[in-house]
N, C-alpha and C positions, 0 to 999 in steps of 0.2 A: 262367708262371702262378703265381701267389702260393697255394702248400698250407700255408702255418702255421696253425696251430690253435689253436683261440682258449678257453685253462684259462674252465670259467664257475663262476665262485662261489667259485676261490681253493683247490679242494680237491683230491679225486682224482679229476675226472672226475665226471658225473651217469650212471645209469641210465636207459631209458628206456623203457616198454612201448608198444609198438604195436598197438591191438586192430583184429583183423583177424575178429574171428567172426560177425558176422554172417550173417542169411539171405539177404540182400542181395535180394532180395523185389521192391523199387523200381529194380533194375538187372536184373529178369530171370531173377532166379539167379546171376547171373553172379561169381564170385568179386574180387571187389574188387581184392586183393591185387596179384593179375595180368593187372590192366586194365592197358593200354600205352598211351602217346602218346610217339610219334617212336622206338619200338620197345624203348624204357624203363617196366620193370613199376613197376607206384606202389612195391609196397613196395622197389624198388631205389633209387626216385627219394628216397626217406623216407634209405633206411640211406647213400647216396651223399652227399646234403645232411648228415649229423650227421657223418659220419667224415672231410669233408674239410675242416670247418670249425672242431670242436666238440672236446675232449678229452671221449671219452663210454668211461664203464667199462663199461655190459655192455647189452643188447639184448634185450629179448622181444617177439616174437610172440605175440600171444595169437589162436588159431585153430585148429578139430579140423580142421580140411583139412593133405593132404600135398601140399606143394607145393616145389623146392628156395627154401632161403633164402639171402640172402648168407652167406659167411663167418660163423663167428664169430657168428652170430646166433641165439639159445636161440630153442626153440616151446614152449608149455603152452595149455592150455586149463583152462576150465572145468570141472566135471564134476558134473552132468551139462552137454555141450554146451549152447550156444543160450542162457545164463543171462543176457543183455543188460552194456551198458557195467558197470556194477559187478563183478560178477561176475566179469567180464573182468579188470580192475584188479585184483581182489583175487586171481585166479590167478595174475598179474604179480605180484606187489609180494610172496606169497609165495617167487615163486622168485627173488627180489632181497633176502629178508629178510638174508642173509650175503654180500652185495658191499659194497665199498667207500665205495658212491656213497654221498653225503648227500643227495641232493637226485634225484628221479623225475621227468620228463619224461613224461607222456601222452598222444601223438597218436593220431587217428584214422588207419587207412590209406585211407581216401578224400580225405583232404585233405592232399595231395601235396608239396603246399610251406610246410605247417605249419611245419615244421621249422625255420624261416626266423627266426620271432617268437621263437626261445629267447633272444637276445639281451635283449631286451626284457622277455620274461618275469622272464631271472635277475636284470637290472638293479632291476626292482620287487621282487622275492620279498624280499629282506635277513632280516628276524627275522619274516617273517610266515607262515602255515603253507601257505600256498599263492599262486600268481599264476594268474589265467586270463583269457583274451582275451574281449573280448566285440567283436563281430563289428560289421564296416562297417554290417550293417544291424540293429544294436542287438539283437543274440542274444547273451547268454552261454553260450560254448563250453566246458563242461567236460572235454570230448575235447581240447582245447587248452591245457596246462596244467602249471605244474612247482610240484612239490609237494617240500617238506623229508620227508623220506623218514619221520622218525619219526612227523610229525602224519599222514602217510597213513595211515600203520600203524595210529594211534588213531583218525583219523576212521571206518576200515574196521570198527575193533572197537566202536565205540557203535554201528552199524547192527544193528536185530536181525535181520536176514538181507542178505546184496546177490546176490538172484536177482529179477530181473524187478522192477529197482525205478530209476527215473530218474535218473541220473547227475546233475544238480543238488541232489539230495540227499546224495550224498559232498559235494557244496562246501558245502551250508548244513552241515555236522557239524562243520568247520572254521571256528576259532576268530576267526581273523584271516585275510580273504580281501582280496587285493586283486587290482583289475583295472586288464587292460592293450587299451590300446587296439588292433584287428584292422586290418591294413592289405591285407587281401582277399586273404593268403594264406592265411591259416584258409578260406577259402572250400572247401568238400566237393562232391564230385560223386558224388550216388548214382541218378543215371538216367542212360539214353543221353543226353536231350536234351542235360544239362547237363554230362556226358561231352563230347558235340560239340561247346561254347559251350569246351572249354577252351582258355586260354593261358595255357601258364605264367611265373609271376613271373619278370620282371629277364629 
């Protein structure tokens, strides 16, 4: 089995925040994180896909739940909890403000095999302040999405708050967006049903 790792963007490796805080409300309660299929917790399935593939510098969980994580993988939250997708980000991309990475990776951890489209992502991103997938069935996925690590950082400070405020608003704050086509691994599962309906990519 071929384990090379594949440098993206030519530099030190990307960061990459995972937000996992949700109420998850639409699943039940039920913690996202550590939903399984074929006895693989998603966020295993997330950190498994970047580190076998990907040279990635550093890892956050964004989530007030305790729960064990992989290796080598930071947790932060928001605070107060529960502050929705932005909020989340911005608890990340603080505790990434002094890594290495140039470039931030944002997935959801409902959508398992996101992690798949960074390729794609970093091929389009070049001098532009962000790339994000816009989905098979014509949804822009901001939860999907690699960001040049400085424009995060500004797009985050023009917001005058990021508590309980829609996550396609970080992208419209950015300057230069460009999109990248979803090939149905961005696809999310936040109920049983469509829990049930999964099969994962490749």
């Amino acid at each position: 089995m071929d384990t090379k790792r594949t440098s993206i963007g030519g530099g030190p490796g990307i960061d990459v925040i995972i937000l996992a805080g949700g109420h998850n409300s639409r699943m039940g309660g039920r913690d996202k994180a550590q939903l399984e299929r074929d006895g693989l917790r998603f966020i295993d399935c997330i950190v498994a896909e970047l580190r076998s593939h990907y040279e990635v510098s550093e890892i956050v969980v964004v989530t007030p739940r305790e729960f064990t994580l992989p290796e080598g993988v930071v947790r932060t939250c928001e605070d107060p909890a529960f502050g929705g997708p932005v909020a989340g980000i911005a608890a990340g991309a603080a505790a990434l403000r002094n890594t290495p990475g140039t470039r931030v990776l944002i997935l959801a951890v409902d959508a398992p095999d996101a992690a798949r489209l960074l390729p794609a992502l970093s091929a389009a991103l070049a001098d532009s302040d962000v790339a994000v997938v816009r989905s098979t069935a014509g949804f822009l996925e901001p939860l999907c999405a690699l960001w040049n690590k400085d424009s995060l950082l500004k797009a985050l400070n023009t917001l005058p708050n990021t508590r309980d405020i829609a996550a396609k608003r970080l992208i419209a704050a950015a300057p230069q967006v460009v999109q990248v086509a979803g090939t149905g691994a961005e696809q999310d599962y936040d109920t049983p049903e469509s829990l049930s309906r999964w099969r994962p990519e490749g």
